[in-house]
N, C-alpha and C positions, 0 to 999 in steps of 0.2 A: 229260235232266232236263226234267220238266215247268214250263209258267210258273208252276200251282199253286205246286208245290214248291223254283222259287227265292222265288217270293212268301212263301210262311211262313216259308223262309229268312230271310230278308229283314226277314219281321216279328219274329222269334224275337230278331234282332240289334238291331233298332231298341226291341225291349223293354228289352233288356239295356242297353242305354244310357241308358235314360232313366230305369230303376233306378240306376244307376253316377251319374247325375248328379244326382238326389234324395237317394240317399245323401250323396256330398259335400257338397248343399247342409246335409244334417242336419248333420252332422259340423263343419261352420264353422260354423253360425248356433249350436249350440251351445258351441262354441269362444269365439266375438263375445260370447257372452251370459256367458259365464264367467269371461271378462277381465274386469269392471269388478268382481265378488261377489268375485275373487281378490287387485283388488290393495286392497280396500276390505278384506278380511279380510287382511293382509299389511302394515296402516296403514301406506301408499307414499301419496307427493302425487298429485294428481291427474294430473300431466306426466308422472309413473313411469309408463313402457311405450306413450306416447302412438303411436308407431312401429310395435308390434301392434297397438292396438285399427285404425287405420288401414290395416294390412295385411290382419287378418281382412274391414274392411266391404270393403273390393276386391275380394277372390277373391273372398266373397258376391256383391256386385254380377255380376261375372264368370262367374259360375256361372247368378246368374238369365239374364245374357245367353245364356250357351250352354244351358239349358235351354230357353228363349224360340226358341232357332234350331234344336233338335234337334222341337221342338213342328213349328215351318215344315214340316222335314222329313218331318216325321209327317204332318200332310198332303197335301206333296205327293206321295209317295207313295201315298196313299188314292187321287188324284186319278190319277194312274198306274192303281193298281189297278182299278179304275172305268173307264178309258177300255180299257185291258185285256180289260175282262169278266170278269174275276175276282173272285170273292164275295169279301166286307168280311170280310179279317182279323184275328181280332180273338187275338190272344197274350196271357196275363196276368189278373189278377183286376179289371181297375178299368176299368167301364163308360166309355166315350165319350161327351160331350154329344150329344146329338140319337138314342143311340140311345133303346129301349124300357125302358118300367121295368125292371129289374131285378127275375127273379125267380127263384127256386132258385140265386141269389147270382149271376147273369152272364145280361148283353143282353137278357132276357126274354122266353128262350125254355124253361122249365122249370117245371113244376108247384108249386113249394113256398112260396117267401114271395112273398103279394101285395101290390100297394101299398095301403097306409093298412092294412094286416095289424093292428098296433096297436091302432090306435084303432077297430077294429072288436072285438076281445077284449076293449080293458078294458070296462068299467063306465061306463054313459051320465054318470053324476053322482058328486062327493065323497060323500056320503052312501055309497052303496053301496059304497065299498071297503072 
């Protein structure tokens, strides 16, 4: 096996994690946001459930930790990859800071949407639309 090819290995898994942990985070922070519209429509006192609303903001908290640490990861790596020789990785639809515009929807290496695309089609002025 090539280093290429444990490296997109490598990348393929470190995507899949960092979806798996974005997801979660959705899944609680909508949970967190739920609890209070749930026990407000359930006309419960304020202290009713006081033990989830505190349990949801922890795992959230916890989550942004380990996605903060899976991020570290995702770097170091890069910095791996790079001292390697191996071309920049890139698995997944969601550009990297510092790469190029985005264009044909990934890194900006493709003919189709440019940047400022928009506001180059509409119409200089209100009047005209």
């Amino acid at each position: 096996m090539s280093r290429l090819s444990v490296g997109e290995a490598l990348a393929a898994r470190l995507f899949a994690a960092e979806t798996a942990v974005d997801q979660a985070l959705i899944q609680v922070a909508n949970l967190a946001a739920a609890l209070p519209a749930a026990r407000t429509e359930a006309w419960l006192s304020a202290v009713t459930g006081q033990r989830a609303f505190d349990g949801a903001a922890a795992t959230l908290t916890r989550l942004t930790e380990a996605r903060a640490e899976l991020v570290a990861t995702h770097r170091a790596l890069s910095v791996l990859a790079h001292r390697l020789g191996l071309e920049t990785l890139a698995v997944g639809p969601v550009d990297k800071p510092g790469d190029r515009t985005p264009v044909g929807g990934g890194g900006g290496d493709g003919g189709g949407i440019t940047e400022n695309m928009v506001n180059k089609t509409l119409p200089g002025t209100a009047a005209s639309c």
